[in-house]
N, C-alpha and C positions, 0 to 999 in steps of 0.2 A: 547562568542567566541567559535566556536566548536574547537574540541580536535579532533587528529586523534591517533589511536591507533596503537603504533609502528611494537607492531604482524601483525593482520589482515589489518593494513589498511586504516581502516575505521572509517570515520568522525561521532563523536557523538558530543554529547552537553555539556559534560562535562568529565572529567577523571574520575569520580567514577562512572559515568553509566556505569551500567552491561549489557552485548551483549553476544553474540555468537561470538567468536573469532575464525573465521576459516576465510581464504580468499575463494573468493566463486567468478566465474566471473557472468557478466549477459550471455555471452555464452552459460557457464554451466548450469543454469538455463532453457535456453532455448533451448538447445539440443534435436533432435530427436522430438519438438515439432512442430506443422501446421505454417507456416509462417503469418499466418495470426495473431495469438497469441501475435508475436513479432511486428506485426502495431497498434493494440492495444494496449499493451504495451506504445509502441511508444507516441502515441496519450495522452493515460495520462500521460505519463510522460514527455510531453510536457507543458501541463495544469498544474501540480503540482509543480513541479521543480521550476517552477519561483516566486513561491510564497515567501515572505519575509523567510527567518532564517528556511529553510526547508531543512533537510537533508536526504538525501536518501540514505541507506545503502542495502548489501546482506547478505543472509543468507543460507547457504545450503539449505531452502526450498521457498523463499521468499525475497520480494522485499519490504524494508520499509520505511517510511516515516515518519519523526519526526519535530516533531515542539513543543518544552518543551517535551511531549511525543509521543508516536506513535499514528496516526492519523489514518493511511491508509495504509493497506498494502496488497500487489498483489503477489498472489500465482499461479505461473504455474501449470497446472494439464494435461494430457496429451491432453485433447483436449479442454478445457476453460482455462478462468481465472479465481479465486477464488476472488473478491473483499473483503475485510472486511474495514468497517469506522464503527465511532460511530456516536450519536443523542442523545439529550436529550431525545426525545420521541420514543414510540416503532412504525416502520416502518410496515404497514401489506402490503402495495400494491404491485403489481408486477412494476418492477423484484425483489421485497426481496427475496430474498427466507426462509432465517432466521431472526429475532431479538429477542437478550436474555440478558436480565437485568442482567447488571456486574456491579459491582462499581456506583453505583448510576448513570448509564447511559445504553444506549444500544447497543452489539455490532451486528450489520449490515453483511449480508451476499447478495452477488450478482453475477454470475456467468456468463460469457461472454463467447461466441464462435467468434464472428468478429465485425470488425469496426461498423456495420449497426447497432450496438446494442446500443452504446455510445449516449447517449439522454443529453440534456443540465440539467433536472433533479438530472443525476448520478453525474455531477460535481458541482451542489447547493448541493448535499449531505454532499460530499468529500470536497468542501468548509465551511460545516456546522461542521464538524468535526475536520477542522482543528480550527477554531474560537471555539471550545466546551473544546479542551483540550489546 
């Protein structure tokens, strides 16, 4: 049963998960950023959201996604988006741009400027991640 945390706000998974306690809006987040960033957004967090016991929190730099732990999470940058998920295995293809063995898995890096980029692949990833942790 998630816990919401009376400071910030924000819904975790349990009361002794450690967070970043600041209130943070998605506005702020996306401030001063290309509008197109925020349909992106949009889009996966369309996709994700509905997934069973899936909680989506903010963070002064970032937009997270938990499910027992954090699966997925989308970082505004002035003109992308910063994807990160995990994999059992190390991703080489494009669009990775990075994958680097953590914790006996690997964490996933992918970078998006607009909608046209979103491939049915990036959500079997981000699905693969959430099922992995």
């Amino acid at each position: 049963m998630p816990w919401t945390c009376p400071k910030c706000e924000r819904e975790l998974t349990s009361e002794s998960q450690r967070h970043y306690c600041a209130r943070v809006s998605l506005d702020d987040l996306f401030k001063g950023k290309p509008d197109e960033l925020l349909l992106v957004f949009d889009k996966l967090l369309a996709e994700v959201a509905d997934w069973p016991d899936v909680l989506v929190g903010t963070t002064p730099n970032c937009i997270t996604f938990v499910h027992k732990q954090t699966f997925f999470v989308i970082r505004p940058m002035q003109k992308q988006l910063d994807l990160k998920f995990y994999s059992a295995t190390k991703l080489e293809e494009a669009p990775v741009i990075k994958s680097t063995a953590t914790a006996g898995r690997y964490e996933n890096h992918i970078r998006l400027n607009d909608a046209s980029e979103l491939r049915p692949q990036l959500f079997k990833w981000i699905r693969e991640s959430y099922e992995l942790l």
